[in-house]
Structures are given as structure tokens and as C-alpha cells.
DSSP file (Angstrom, degrees, kcal/mol; ACC not computed):
  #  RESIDUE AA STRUCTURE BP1 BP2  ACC     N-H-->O    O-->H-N    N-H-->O    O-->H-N    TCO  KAPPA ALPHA  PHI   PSI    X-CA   Y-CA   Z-CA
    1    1 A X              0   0    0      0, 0.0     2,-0.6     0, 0.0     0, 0.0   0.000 360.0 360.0 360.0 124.5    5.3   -3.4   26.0
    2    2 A X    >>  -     0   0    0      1,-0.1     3,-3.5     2,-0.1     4,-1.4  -0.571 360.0-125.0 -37.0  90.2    4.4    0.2   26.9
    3    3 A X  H 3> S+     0   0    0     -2,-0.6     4,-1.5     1,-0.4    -1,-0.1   0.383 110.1  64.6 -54.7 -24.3    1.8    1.7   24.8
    4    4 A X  H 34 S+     0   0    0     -2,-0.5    -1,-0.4     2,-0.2    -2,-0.1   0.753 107.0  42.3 -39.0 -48.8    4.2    4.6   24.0
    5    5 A X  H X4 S+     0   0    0     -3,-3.5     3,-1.0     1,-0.1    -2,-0.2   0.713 124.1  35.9 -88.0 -37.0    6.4    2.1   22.3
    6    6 A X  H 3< S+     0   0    0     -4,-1.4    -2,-0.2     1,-0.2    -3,-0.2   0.747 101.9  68.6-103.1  18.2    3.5    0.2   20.4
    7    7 A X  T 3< S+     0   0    0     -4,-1.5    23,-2.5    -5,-0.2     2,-0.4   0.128 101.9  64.0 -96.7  12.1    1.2    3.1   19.6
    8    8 A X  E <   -a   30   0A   0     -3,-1.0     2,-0.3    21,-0.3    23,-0.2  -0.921  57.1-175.2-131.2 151.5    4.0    4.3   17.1
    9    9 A X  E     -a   31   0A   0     21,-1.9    23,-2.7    -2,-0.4    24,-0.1  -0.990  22.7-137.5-136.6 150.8    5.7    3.0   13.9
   10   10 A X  S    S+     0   0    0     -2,-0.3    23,-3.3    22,-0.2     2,-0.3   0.911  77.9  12.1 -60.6 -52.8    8.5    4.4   12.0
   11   11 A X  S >> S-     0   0    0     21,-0.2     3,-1.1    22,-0.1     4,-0.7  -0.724  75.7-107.3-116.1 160.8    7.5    4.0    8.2
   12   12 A X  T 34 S+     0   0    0     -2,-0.3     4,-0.3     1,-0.2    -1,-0.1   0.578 114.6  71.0 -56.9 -12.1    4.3    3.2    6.3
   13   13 A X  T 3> S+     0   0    0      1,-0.2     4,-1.2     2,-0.1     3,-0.4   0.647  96.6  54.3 -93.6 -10.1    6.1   -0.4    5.5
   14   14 A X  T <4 S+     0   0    0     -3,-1.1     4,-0.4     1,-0.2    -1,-0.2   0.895  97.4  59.5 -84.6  -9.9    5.6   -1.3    9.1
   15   15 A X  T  < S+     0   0    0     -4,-0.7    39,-0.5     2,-0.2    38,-0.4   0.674 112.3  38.0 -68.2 -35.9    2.3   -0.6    9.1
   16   16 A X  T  4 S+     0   0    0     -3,-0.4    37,-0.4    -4,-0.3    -1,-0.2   0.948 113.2  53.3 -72.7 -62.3    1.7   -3.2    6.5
   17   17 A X  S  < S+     0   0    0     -4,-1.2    -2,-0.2    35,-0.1    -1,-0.1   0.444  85.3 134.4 -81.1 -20.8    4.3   -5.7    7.8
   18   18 A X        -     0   0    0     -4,-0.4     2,-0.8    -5,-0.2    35,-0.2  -0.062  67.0-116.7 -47.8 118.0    2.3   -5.5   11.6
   19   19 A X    >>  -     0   0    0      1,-0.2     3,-3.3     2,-0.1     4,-0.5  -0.477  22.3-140.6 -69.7 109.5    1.6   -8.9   13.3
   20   20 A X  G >4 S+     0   0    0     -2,-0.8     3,-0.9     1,-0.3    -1,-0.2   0.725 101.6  62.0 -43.2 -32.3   -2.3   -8.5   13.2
   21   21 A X  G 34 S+     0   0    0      1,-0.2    -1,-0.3     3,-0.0    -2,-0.1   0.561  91.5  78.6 -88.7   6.5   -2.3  -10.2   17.1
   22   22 A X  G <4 S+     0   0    0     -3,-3.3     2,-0.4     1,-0.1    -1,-0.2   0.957  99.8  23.0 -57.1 -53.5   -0.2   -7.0   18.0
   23   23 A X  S << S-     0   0    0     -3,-0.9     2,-0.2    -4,-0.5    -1,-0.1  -0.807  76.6-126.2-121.2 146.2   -3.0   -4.6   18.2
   24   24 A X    >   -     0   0    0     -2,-0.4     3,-2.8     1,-0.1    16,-0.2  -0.593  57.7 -74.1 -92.4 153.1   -7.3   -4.9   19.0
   25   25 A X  T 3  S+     0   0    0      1,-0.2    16,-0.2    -2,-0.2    -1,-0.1  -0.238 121.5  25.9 -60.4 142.5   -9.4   -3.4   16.6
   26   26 A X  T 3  S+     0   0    0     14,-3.7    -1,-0.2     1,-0.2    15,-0.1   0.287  77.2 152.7 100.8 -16.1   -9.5    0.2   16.8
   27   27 A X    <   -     0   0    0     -3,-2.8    13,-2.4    13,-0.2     2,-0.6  -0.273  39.7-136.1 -81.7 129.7   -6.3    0.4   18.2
   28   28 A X  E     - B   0  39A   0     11,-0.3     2,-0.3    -3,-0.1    11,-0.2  -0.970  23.5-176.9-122.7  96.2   -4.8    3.9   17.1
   29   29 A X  E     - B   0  38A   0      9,-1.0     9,-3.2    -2,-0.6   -21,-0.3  -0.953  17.4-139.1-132.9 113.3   -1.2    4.2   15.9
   30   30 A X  E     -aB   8  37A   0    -23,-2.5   -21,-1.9    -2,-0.3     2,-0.7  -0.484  12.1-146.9 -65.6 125.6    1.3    7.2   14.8
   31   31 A X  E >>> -aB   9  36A   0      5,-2.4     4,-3.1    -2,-0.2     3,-0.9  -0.869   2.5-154.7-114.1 128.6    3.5    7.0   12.0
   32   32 A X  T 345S+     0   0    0    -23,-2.7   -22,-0.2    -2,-0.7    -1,-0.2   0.900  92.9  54.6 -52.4 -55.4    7.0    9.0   12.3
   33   33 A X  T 345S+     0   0    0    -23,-3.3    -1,-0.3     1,-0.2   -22,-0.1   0.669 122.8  20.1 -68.8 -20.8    7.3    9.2    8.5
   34   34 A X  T <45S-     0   0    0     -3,-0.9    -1,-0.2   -24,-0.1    -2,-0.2   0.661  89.6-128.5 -75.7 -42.4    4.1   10.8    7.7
   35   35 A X  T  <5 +     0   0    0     -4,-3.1     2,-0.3     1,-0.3    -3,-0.2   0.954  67.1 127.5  68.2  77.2    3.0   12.3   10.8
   36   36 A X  E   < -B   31   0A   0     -5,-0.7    -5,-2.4    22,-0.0     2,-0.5  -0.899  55.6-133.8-142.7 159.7   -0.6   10.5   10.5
   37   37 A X  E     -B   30   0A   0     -2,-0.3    20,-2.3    -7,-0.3    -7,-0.3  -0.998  22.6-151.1-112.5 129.8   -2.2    8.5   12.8
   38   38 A X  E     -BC  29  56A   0     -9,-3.2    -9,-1.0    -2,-0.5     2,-0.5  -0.425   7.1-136.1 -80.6 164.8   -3.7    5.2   11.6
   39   39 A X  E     -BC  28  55A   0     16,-2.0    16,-1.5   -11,-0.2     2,-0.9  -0.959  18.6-127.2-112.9 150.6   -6.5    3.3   12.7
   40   40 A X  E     + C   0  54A   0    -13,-2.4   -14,-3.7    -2,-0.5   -13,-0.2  -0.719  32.7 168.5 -74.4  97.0   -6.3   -0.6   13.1
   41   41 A X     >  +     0   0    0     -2,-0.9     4,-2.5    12,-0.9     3,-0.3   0.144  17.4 160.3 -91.2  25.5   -9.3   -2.3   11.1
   42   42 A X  T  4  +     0   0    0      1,-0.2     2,-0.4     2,-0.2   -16,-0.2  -0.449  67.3  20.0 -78.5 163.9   -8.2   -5.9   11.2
   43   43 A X  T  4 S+     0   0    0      2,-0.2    -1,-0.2     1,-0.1     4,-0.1  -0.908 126.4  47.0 -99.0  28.9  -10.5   -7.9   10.7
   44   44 A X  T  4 S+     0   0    0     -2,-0.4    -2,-0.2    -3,-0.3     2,-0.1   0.814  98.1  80.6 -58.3 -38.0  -13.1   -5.7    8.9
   45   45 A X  S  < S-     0   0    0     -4,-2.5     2,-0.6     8,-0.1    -2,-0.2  -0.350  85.2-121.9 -57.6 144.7  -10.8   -4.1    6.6
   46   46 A X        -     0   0    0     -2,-0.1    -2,-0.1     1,-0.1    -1,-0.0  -0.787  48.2 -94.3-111.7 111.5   -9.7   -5.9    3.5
   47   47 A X        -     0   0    0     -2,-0.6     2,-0.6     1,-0.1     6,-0.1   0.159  43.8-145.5 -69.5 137.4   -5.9   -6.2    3.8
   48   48 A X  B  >  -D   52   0B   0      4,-1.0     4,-2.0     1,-0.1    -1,-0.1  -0.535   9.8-132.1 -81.3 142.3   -4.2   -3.1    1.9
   49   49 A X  T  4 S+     0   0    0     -2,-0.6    -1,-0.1     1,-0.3   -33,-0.1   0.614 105.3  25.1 -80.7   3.0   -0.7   -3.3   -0.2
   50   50 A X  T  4 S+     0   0    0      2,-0.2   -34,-0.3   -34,-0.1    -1,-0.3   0.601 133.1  27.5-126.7   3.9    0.5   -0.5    1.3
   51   51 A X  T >4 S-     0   0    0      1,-0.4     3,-0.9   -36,-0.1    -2,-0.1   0.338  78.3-155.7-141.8  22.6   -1.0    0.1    4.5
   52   52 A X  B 3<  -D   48   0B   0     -4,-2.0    -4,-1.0     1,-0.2    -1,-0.4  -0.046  70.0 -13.3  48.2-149.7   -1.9   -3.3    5.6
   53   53 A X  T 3  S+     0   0    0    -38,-0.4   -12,-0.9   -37,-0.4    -1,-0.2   0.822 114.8 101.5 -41.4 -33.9   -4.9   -3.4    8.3
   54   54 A X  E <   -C   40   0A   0     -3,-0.9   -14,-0.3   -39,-0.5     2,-0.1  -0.341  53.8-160.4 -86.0 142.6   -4.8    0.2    8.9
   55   55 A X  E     -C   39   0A   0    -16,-1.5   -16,-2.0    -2,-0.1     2,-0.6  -0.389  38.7 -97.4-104.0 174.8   -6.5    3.1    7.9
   56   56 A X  E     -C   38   0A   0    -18,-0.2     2,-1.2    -2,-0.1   -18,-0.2  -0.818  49.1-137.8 -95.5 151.6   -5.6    6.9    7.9
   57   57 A X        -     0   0    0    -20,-2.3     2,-0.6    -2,-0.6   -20,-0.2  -0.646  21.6-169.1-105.2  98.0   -7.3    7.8   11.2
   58   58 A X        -     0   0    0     -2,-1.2     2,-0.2   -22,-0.0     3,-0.1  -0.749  19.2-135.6-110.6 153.5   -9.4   11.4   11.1
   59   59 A X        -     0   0    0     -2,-0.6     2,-0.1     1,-0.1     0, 0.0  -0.643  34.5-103.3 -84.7 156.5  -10.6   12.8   14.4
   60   60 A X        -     0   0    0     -2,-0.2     2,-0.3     1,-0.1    -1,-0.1  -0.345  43.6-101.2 -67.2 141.8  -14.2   14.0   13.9
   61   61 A X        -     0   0    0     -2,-0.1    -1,-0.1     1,-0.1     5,-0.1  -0.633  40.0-111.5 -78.6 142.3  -14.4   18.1   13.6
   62   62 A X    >   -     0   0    0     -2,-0.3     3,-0.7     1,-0.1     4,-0.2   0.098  35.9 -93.8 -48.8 161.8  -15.6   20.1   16.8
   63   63 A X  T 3> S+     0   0    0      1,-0.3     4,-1.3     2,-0.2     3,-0.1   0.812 126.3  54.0 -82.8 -10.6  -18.8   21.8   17.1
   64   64 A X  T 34 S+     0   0    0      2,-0.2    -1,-0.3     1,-0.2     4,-0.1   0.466 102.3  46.7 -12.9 -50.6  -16.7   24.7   15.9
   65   65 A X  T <4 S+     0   0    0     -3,-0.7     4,-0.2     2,-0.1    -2,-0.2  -0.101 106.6  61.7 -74.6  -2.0  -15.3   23.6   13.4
   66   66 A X  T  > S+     0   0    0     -4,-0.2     4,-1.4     2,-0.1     3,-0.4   0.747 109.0  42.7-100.9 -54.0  -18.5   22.5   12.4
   67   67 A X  H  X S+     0   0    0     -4,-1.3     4,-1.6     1,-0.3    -3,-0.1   0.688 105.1  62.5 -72.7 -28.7  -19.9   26.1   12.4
   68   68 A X  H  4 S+     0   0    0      2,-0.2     4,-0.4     1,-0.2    -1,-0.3   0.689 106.2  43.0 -67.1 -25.1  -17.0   27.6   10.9
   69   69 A X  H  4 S+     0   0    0     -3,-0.4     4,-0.4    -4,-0.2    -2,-0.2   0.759 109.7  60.1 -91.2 -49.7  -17.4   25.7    7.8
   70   70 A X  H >< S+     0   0    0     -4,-1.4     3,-2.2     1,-0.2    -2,-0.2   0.934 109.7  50.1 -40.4 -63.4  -21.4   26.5    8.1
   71   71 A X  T 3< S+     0   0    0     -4,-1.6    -1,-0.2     1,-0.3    -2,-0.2   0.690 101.3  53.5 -33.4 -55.7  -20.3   30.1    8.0
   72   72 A X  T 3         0   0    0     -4,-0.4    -1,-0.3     1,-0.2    -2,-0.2   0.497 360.0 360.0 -59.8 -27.9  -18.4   30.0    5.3
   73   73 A X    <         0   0    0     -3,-2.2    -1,-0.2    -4,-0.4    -2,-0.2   0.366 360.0 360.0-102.4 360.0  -21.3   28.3    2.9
């Protein structure tokens, strides 16, 4: 399967419903109804009732973004 077709899910229930042998840990996944990306934690993560292995996936801020916020304080 193309990673284009299996790096995406439609809803937050598929995310839950995901056959764990699908994806390797870490494994990085969009969902269309949210616009989020998860991350895949199986099997460090402790399974969730709504969002199954997966976590919501935040990119680390830039050193930029880092500074702007410094700024700001």
C-alpha cells in the first residue's frame, strides 16, 4: 500500500479501530476530520478509548519560534 494511502485516516474512530501490525512505532498519520496528525505509540502507549495507539503528534517549535516567544516574556 502506498504511504499516501496509509499515512491518512478519515475520522478519529479509525484511528482507534487501526490494526496495530498496520503501522511501526512512530509511524505518523493525518486525520481528514480534524486536520491533526497523530503519532503511532503502540506498544508504549496504553490503549486510548478514543484514539487508540495514537497520539496527537506536535512538531517541535523552530529556533524562531523559540525566540519569539523568549521575546515576548
Amino acid at each position: 500500500m502506498p504511504n499516501f494511502d496509509r499515512d491518512k485516516v478519515k475520522t478519529i474512530q479509525e484511528l482507534k479501530n487501526i490494526n496495530i501490525y498496520k503501522y511501526d512505532y512512530g509511524h505518523i498519520v493525518f486525520c481528514e476530520e480534524d486536520g491533526l496528525h497523530y503519532i503511532f505509540r503502540y506498544p508504549e502507549k496504553q490503549l486510548d478509548e478514543i484514539t487508540g495507539y495514537f497520539e496527537v503528534f506536535v512538531e517541535p517549535l523552530s529556533d524562531t519560534e523559540i525566540d519569539d516567544i523568549f521575546k515576548q516574556i
